[in-house]
C-alpha positions as CSV (number, residue, x, y, z in Angstrom):
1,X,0.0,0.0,0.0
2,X,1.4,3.5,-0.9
3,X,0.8,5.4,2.2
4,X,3.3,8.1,3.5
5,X,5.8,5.2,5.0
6,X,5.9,3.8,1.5
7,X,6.8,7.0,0.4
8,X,9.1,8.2,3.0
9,X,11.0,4.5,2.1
10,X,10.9,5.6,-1.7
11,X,13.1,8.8,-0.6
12,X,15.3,7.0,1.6
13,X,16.1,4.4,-1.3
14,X,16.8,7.1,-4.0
15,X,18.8,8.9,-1.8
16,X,20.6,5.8,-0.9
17,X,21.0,4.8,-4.6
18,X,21.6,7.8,-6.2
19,X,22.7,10.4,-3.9
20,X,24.8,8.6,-1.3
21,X,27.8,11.7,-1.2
22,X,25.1,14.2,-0.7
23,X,25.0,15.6,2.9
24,X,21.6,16.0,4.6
25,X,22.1,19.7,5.9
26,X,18.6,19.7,7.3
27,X,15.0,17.6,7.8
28,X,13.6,16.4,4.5
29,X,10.1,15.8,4.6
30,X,8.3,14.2,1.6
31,X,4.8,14.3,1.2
32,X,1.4,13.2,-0.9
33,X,0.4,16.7,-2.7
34,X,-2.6,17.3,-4.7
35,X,-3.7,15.5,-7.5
36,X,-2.6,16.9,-11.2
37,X,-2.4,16.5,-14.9
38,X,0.9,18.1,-15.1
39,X,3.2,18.4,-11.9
40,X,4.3,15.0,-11.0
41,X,6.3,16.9,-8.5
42,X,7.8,19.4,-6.6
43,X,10.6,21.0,-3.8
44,X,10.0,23.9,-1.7
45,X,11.3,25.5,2.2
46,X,8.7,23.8,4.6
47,X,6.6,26.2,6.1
48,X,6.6,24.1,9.3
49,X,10.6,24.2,9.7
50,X,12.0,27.2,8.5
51,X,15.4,25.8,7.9
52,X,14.0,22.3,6.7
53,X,13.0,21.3,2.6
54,X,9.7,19.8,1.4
55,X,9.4,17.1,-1.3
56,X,5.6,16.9,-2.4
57,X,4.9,14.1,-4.9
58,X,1.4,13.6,-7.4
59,X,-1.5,12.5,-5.2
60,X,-2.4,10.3,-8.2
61,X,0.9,8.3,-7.5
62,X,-0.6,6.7,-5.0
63,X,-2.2,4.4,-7.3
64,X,-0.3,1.4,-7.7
65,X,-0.9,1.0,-11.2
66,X,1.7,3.8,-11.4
67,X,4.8,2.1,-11.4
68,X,7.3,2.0,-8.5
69,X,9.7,3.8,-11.3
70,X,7.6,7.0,-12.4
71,X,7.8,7.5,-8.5
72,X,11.2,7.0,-7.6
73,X,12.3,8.9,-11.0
74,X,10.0,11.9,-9.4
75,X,11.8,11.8,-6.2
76,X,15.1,11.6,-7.9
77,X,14.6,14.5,-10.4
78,X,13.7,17.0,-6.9
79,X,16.8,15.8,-5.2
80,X,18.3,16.8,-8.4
81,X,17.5,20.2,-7.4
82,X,17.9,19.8,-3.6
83,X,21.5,19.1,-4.7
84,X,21.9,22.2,-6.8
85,X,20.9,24.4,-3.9
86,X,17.8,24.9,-4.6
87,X,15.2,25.2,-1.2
88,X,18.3,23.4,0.3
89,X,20.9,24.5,2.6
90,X,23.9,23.5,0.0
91,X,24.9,25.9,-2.5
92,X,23.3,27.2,-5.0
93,X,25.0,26.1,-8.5
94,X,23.1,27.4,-10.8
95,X,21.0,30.6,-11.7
96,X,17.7,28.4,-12.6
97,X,16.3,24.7,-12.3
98,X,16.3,23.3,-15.6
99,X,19.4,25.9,-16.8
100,X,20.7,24.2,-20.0
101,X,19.5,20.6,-18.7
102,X,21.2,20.2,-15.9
103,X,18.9,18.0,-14.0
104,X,19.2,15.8,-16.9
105,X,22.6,15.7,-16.3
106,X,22.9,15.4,-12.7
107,X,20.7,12.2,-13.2
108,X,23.1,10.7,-15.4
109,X,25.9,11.2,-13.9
110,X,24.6,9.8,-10.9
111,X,23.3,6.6,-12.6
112,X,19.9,7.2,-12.9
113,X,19.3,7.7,-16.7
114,X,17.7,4.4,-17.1
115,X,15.4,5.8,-14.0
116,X,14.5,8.6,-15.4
117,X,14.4,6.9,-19.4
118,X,12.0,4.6,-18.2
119,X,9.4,6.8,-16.4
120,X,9.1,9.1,-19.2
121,X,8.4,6.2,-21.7
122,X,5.9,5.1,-18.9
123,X,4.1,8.7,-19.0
124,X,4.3,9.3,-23.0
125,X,2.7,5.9,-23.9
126,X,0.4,5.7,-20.2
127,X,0.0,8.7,-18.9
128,X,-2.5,10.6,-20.9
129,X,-5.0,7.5,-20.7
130,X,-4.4,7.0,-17.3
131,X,-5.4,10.6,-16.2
132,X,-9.0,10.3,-18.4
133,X,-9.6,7.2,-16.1
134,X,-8.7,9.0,-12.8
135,X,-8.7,12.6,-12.9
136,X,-11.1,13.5,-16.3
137,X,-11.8,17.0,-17.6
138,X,-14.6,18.9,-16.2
139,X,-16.5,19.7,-20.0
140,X,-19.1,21.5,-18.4
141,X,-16.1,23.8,-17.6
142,X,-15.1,24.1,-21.2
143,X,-18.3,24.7,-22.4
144,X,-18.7,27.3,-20.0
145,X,-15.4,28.9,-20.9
146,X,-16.1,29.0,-24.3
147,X,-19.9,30.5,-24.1
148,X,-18.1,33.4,-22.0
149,X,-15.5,34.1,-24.5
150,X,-17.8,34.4,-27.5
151,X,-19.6,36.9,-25.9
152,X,-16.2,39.6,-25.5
């Protein structure tokens, strides 16, 4: 079951495996977010500890028919960023996130390219079926949209 033990374990195991040289300056807390189409992830200061970093992953993750992979690739991809400096207490390398791919690159040098190759063939060929299933578009929304814009 993929509860917030399972998911605590996920951290501890990509940390483990991927990011053993990487000092833990201060409390990482990881946590079940909302459920979305498009963030599978995310890293921010926790509001709770001022000094401590928060790792929210996809609500719809919880699902097991999401495999173990997309989750731990998640996880891996914001420690990618912890260890950059960004919402951690370790330097800050770089001016933004995603700066000329260098998530990408921090995930292969660190051995987790399969990882990361992997979940995104999982999400390209799965993941737009998979969210009509569990989290479907309101229509009535649409419809409503449009209706308001014709009349501007």
């Amino acid at each position: 079951m993929r509860d917030d033990r399972w998911l605590f374990q996920q951290l501890d195991e990509v940390w483990e495996t991927f990011f053993p040289d990487m000092h833990q300056d201060n409390d990482v807390r990881i946590v079940w977010g909302r459920r979305a189409r498009q963030r599978l992830g995310s890293i921010c200061r926790d509001k709770t500890n001022e000094t401590g970093t928060l790792i929210t992953i996809n609500a719809l993750f919880k699902d097991e028919h999401v495999p173990d992979f997309v989750v731990q690739a998640t996880i891996a991809h914001e420690l990618a960023h912890y260890a950059h400096g960004f919402h951690s207490p370790l330097e800050r390398k770089f001016d933004k996130p995603h700066e000329g791919g260098v998530v990408h690159k921090e995930l292969d040098d660190r051995g987790a390219k399969k990882l990361e190759q992997m979940s995104k063939k999982w999400l390209k060929d799965n993941w737009r079926e998979y969210l009509e299933k569990h989290l479907p578009r309101k229509s009535g929304l649409a419809r409503k949209r449009r209706i308001i814009i014709r009349w501007f």
